[in-house]
N, C-alpha and C positions, 0 to 999 in steps of 0.2 A: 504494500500500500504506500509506504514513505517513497520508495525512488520512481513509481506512475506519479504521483502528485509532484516531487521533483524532477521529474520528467515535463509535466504538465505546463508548470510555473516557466521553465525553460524557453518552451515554446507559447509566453504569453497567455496562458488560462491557470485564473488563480484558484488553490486548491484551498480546503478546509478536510482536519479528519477528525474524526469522532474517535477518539480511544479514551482506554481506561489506563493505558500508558502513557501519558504525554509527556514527562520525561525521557522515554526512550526515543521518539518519535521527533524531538524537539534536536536530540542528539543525531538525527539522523541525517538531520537538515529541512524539518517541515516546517513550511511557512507561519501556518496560522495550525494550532490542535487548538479541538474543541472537547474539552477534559470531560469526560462521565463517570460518575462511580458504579458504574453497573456491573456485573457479573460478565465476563468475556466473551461469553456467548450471547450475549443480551445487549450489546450499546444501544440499539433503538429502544428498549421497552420488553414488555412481558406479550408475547406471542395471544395474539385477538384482538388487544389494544391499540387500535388503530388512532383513534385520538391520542394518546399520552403519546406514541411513534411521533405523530406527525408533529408533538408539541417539541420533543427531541430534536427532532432536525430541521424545526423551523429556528430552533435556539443555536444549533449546529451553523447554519447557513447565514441570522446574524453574527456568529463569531464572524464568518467572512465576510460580512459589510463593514464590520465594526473593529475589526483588529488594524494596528496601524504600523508596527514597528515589525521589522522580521524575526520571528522564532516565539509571535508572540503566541501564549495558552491563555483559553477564557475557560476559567470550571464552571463547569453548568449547575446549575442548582438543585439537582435531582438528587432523590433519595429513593434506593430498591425497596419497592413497598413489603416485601416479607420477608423471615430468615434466612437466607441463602442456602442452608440446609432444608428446606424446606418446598423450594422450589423443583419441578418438576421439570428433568433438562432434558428428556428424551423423548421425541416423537413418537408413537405410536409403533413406529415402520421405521425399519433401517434405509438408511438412505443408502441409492441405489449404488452407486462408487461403493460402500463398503458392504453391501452386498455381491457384488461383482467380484469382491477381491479376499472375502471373508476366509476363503480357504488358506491363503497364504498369511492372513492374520493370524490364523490360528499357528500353523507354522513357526511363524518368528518367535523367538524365544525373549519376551521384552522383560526384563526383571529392573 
């Protein structure tokens, strides 16, 4: 994500990113991060909330009207609304990429 937006900026189109890393992102050379405390899987929001998504990266999208200096971070004001222990991270159905390759997952010996 860091060197497409740095890629982006290069060629005149200015980029904003959403992470929960914006330190690392900052280090990497990105223009403007738009800091969330969300869960890694989750920068937009909790999966059907279509509103609080849209409030995310309407807040995201001002960071890029509103940032002025380079490598600047705006923390978003969000808070994950429930334990993160608590949340339910897996779809229903395995997505199909790791379905497709599940045999050699099991395979690999990951400790």
């Amino acid at each position: 994500m860091g060197l497409a937006a740095r890629l982006m900026e290069q060629n005149d189109l200015s980029t904003v990113v959403l992470t929960p890393m914006p330190e690392f992102h900052n280090a990497v050379g990105i223009p403007r991060s738009a800091a969330i405390e969300y869960p890694f899987a989750r920068p937009v929001g909790q999966v059907n909330d279509s509103a609080g998504q849209r409030h995310v990266l309407e807040q995201a999208l001002a960071t890029l009207e509103q940032a002025d200096t380079p490598g600047e971070i705006r923390h978003l004001d969000f808070t994950w609304p429930e334990d993160p222990k608590k949340t339910n991270w897996h779809p229903p159905e395995i997505s199909p990429i790791i379905k497709q390759n599940l045999d050699t997952i099991k395979k690999m010996n990951v400790s």
